[in-house]
N, C-alpha and C positions, 0 to 999 in steps of 0.2 A: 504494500500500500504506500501509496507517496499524495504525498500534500502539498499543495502548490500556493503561493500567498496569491491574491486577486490582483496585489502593484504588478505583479510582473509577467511579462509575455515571453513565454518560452513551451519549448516541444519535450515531450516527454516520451521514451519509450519503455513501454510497457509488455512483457512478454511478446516480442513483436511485431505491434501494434503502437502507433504514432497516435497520440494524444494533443491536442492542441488546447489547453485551457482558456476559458474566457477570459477578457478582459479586466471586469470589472464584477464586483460578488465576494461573496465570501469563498473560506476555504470550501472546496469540494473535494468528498472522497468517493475513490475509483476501488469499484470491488467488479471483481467477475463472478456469473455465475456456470461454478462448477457443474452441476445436476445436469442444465443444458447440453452443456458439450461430450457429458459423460453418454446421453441420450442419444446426442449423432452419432458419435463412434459405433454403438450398439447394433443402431440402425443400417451403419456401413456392413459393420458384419455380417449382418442377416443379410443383405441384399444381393452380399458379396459370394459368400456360401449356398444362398438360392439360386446362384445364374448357374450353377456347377451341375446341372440333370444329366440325367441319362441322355437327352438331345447330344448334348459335347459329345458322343462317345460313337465310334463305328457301332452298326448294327451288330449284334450278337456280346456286346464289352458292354460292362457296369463300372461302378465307380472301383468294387473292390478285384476285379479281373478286366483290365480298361485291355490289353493285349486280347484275351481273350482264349488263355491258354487253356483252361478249365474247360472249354466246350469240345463232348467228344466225338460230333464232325468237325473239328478244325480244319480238315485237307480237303470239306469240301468245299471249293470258293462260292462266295455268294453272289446271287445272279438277281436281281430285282423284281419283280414281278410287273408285268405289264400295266398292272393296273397303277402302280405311282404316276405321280407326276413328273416327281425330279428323279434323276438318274442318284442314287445312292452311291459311295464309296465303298470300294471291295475290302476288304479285310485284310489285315498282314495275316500269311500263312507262313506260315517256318517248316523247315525239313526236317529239324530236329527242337521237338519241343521241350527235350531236357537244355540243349544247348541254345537259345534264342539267338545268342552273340555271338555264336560259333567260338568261341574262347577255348573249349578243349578237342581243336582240330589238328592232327598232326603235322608236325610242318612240309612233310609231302605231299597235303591236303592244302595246304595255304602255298606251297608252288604252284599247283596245279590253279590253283583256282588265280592265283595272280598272270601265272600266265594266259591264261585264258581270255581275262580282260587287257592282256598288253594286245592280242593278236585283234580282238575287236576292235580297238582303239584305234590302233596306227591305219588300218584299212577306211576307216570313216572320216578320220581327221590326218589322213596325209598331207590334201593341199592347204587346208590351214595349219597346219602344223609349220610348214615353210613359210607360209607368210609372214609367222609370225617371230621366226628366228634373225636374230640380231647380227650379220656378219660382219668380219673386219676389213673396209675398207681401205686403211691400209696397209694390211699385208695382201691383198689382193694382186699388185704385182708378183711377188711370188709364190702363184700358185703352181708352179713348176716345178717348185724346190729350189730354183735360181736364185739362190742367195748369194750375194756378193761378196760377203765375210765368212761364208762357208769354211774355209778352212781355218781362219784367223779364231774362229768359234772351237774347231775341234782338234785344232793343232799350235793349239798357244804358244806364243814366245817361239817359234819358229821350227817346234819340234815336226819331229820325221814323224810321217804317218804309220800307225802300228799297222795297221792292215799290208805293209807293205812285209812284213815279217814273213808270212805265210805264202811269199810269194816269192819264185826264182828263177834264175834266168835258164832254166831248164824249161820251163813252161812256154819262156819268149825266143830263146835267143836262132837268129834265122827266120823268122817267120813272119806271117801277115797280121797285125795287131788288129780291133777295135776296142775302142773306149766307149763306151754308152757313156752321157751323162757327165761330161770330163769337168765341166765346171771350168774355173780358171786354168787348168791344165797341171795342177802337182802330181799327180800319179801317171797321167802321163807322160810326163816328161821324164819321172822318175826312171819307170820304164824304158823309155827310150836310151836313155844316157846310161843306164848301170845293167839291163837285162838285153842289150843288145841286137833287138829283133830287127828283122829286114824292114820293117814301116808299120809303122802307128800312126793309125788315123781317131783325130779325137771328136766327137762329135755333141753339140749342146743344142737346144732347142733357141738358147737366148744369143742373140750377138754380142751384145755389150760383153759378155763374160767370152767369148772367141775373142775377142778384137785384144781383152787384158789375156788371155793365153798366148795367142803370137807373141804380145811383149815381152812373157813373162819365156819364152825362148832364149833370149839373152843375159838371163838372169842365171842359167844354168852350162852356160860355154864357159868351158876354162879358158884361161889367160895367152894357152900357146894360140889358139884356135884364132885370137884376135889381135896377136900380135904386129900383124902385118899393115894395121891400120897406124896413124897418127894415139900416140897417149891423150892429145886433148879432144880426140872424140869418143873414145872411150869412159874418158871423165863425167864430159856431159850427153853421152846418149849411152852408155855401157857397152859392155862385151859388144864386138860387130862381127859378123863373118861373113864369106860370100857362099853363097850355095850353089853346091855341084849337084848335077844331075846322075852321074854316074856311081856317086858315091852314096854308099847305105851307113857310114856312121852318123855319130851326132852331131847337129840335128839337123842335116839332113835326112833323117830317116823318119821325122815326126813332119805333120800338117793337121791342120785343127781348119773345120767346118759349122756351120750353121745347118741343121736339116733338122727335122721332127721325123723320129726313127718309126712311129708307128704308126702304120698302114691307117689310112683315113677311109680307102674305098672297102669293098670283099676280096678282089682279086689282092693277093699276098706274091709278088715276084721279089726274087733277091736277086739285084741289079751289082754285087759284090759280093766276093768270097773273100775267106778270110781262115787262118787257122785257128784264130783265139777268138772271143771276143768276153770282154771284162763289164761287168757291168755292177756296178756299187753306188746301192742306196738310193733306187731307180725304180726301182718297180713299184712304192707306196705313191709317186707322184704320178706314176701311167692307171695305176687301179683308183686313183682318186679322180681323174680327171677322164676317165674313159671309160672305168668299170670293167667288168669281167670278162666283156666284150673285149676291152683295147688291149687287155693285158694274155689274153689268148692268142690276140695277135699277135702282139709283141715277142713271146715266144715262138709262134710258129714260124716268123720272121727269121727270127737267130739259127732256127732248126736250120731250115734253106740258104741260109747265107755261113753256115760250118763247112771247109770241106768235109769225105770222109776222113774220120781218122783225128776231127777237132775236137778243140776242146772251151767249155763256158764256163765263166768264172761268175758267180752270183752272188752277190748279198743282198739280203731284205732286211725294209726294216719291219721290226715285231707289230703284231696287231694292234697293241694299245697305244702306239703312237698315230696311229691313221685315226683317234677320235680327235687329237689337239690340234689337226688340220681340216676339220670336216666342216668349218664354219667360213669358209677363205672367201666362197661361191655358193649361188646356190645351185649349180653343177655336180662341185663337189659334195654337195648335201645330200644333194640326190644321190648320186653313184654311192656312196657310205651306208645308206641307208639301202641298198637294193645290193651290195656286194655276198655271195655266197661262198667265191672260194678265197681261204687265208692262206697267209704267209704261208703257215707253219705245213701246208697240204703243196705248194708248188713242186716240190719235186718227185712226189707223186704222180702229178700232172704232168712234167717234163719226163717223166720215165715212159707214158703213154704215148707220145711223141715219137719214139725211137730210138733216147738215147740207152746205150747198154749200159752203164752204169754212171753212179756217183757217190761221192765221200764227203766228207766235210775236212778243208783244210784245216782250220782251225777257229778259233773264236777269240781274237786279239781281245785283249785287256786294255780298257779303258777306265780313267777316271772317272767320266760321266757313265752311269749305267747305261743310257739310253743307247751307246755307240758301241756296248758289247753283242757281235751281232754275230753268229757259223757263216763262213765262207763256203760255199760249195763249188764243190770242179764238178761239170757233169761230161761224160765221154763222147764221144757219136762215133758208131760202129763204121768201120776202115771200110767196110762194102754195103755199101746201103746207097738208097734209092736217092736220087740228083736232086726230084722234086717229090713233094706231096700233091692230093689231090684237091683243086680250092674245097673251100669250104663257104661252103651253104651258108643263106642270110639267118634260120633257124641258129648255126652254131654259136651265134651270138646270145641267144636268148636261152639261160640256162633252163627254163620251165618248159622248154619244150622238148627234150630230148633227156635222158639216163646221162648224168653227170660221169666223168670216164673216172674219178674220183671213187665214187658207189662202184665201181667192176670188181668182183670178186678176184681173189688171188694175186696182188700186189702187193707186196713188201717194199718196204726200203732196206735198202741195199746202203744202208751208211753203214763208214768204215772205222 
């Protein structure tokens, strides 16, 4: 209770409520009446507790079974009778009406059942599911793998590439090279200068990274080879030599090119033979950007361009690096998402093909895990057929045909 003198004008708050006392008068007292307000509360409650009928509730559920599990036709759904007006709401039915929440389902029951709604899903919401994904713009130049600091990333401070360990000039020396994928040109040229081979040809999809490989040619001439020029051009433009036609050392025995190695049309002709061909860290950017399509090619390609009696050098990279680039394009979104055959099954595949065998060289050791990756050599038999036969626009499309993968009686033959 509060008192207020009549001299003064001022606002009072009172459990909530603003007061404004009169002017002039004596004191006035401010009481509430309790009883009142005790009487609405009441009245809320009842009104409140009234609206709660059996109406709220599915037909066959009461307030103390609102699911409706007590009812024992539960599994027969309920169907309205013509004679209503409004269309009534059907009933939750459960399968198990010990378990409502399915809470004690074993978790090869909750596989199953998870997968179940992944394979619904993705079939319904495929193309907005692309709409809706965020890709990176700028890495979008290279979605090739063409990266320009490629080696400076995986060969720090200027170290020699490990992958070159498992490799010798017994493989090269005399012979017809190819590079798949040569990038600036360090394995290339490695090869060239220390493995001795009759010619390497190194091949990228990017120019820009060709044009730093020719330069990076004189990067690796010794000192006799460029003696014959003036010291001050040497200074300022490095190593210079002239190049002989007749002559197969280094480097003239190396050239680097500009081509995109995989067959765009159906028809597959090999326009080049070769004894070797090396191909490292290449086939996750042909299956990303072409799919199982491009990259079928791309081996049946290599088959035809082996003589007999050659030999392919492989590395892949692992499955789970093909998801950190699957956002580049929505190309490559797509081929990601429709890809059937992996890594870890190519030489599987390449045994189908025709070669008679294959090993793994080895699996160089790197600091970064992601660059620990098996080298494979695969063989191709010393008498075997010049060409294959094309292949069909079907062969592209794995759904249509018995994957050679699924053929009974294939082993690998690693050593």
């Amino acid at each position: 209770h509060y008192f207020i003198q009549s001299n003064l004008r001022m606002s009072v708050v009172i459990k909530k409520k603003v007061v404004t006392p009169p002017i002039h008068g004596h004191t006035q007292h401010i009481k509430f009446n309790k009883k009142k307000a005790n009487n609405t509360r009441k009245r809320k409650k009842l009104t409140s507790s009234s609206s709660h009928t059996e109406k709220g509730f599915i037909p066959g559920g009461d307030e103390t079974d609102p699911l409706n599990l007590k009812d024992p036709d539960l599994t027969m759904a309920y169907t309205p009778s013509p004679d209503h007006n409004q269309d009534l709401p059907t009933p939750l039915v459960f399968v198990d009406q010990s378990d409502p929440l399915c809470l004690k389902r074993s978790p090869k029951q909750k596989r199953e059942r998870k997968n179940s709604r992944h394979k619904s899903s993705t079939s319904d919401h495929q193309e907005t599911s692309v709409s809706k994904v965020k890709f990176n713009e700028k890495a979008k130049k290279f979605c090739y793998g063409n990266y320009s600091k490629y080696y400076g990333y995986r060969n720090p401070d200027n170290e020699a590439d490990v992958r070159l360990q498992v490799l010798n000039s017994a493989m090269f020396c005399g012979k017809d090279v190819l590079d798949l994928g040569c990038n600036i040109g360090h394995i290339t040229l490695t090869i060239a200068k220390e493995f001795e081979p009759k010619k390497i040809v190194g091949v990228d999809i990017d120019g820009n990274l060709i044009n730093v490989a020719r330069k990076n040619i004189r990067r690796y001439i010794s000192k006799e080879k460029s003696s014959m020029f003036p010291v001050s051009m040497q200074v300022c433009y490095g190593p210079i030599f002239g190049q002989d036609s007749n002559d197969t050392s280094f480097p003239n025995n190396v050239t680097f090119r500009k081509e995109n190695w995989v067959p765009q049309g159906e028809a597959i002709v090999a326009t080049e033979m070769f004894d070797v061909i090396v191909c490292l860290s290449v086939t996750k950017w042909v299956h990303l950007n072409w799919g199982d399509c491009g990259i079928k090619k791309l081996f049946k390609k290599m088959y035809q361009s082996i003589r007999p009696g050659g030999k392919l050098i492989l590395e892949c990279q692992h499955w789970k690096s093909y998801a950190r680039r699957k956002k580049l394009t929505p190309n490559i979104y797509k081929n990601y998402r429709e890809i059937q055959i992996h890594p870890d099954e190519f030489p599987r595949y390449l045994m189908t093909m025709g070669f008679e065998d294959w090993k793994t060289l080895g699996v160089p050791y790197h600091n970064h895990k992601g660059f620990r990756r098996p080298i494979w050599m695969f063989s191709k038999p010393a008498q075997s057929e010049t060409s294959l036969s094309q292949s069909s626009s079907s062969n592209c499309n794995p759904s249509s045909q018995q994957s050679p993968l699924s053929q009974p009686g294939l082993e690998n033959k690693e050593k």
